[in-house]
C-alpha positions in Angstrom: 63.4 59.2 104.6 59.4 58.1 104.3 58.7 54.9 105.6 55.6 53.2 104.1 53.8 50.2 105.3 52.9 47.7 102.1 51.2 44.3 101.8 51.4 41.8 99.1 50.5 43.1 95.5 50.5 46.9 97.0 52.4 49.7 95.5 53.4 53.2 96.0 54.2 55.6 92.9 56.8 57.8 92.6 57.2 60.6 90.6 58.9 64.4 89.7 56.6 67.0 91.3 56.8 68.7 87.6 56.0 65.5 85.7 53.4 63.2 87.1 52.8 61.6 84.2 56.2 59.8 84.4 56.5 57.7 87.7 57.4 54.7 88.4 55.3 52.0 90.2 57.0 49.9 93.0 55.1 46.5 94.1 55.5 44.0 96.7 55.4 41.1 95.0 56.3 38.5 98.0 56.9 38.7 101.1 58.8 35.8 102.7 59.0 34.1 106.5 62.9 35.1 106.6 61.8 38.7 106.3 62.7 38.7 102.7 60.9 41.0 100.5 60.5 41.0 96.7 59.8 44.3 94.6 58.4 44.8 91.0 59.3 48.1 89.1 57.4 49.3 86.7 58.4 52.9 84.7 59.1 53.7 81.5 62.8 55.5 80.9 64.0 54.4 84.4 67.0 52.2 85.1 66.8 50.1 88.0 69.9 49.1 89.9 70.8 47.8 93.0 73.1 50.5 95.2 76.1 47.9 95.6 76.2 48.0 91.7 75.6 51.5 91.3 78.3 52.2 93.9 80.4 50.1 91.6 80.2 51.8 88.8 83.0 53.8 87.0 82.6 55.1 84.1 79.3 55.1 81.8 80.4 53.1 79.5 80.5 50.3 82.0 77.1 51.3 83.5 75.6 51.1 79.2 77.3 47.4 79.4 76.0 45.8 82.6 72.3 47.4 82.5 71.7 45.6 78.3 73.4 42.6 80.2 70.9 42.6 83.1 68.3 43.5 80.4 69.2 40.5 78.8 69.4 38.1 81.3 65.9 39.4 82.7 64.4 38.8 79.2 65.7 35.9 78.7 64.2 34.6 81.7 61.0 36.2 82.4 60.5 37.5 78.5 60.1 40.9 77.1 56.9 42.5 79.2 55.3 45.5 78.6 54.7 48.4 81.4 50.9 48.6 81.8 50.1 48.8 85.8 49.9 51.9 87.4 48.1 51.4 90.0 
């Protein structure tokens, strides 16, 4: 495991040794008193889950349901945004 020291509105990128040109950007966005931290994704073709939902998961089918649900919801509340920070 790396562990990486990050401040507020820094990033790291990550991507397949073969394919640079498709990462994904992760971004401290805030970082609370309680210790709390929160992260911004940005990547095209990803899907971003947390691991007690993924562990959930059964079949595929289910996974196809819950992530256009959680697309959804995030839309609905943030609107549709477009990935154009890598950096």
């Amino acid at each position: 495991m790396l562990l990486l020291q990050r401040h507020i509105n820094e990033s790291v990128v990550i991507h397949n040794k073969d394919d640079p040109s498709n990462c994904v950007v992760v971004r401290v966005c805030d970082v609370y008193p309680t210790g709390d931290v929160t992260l911004g994704f940005i990547g095209d073709n990803y899907t971003v889950v947390r691991t007690e939902i993924f562990n959930q998961r059964t079949t595929l089918e289910e996974s196809l349901c819950e992530e256009n649900l959680e697309l959804e919801t995030q839309e609905q509340y943030y609107g549709k945004q477009t990935n154009s920070y890598y950096g």
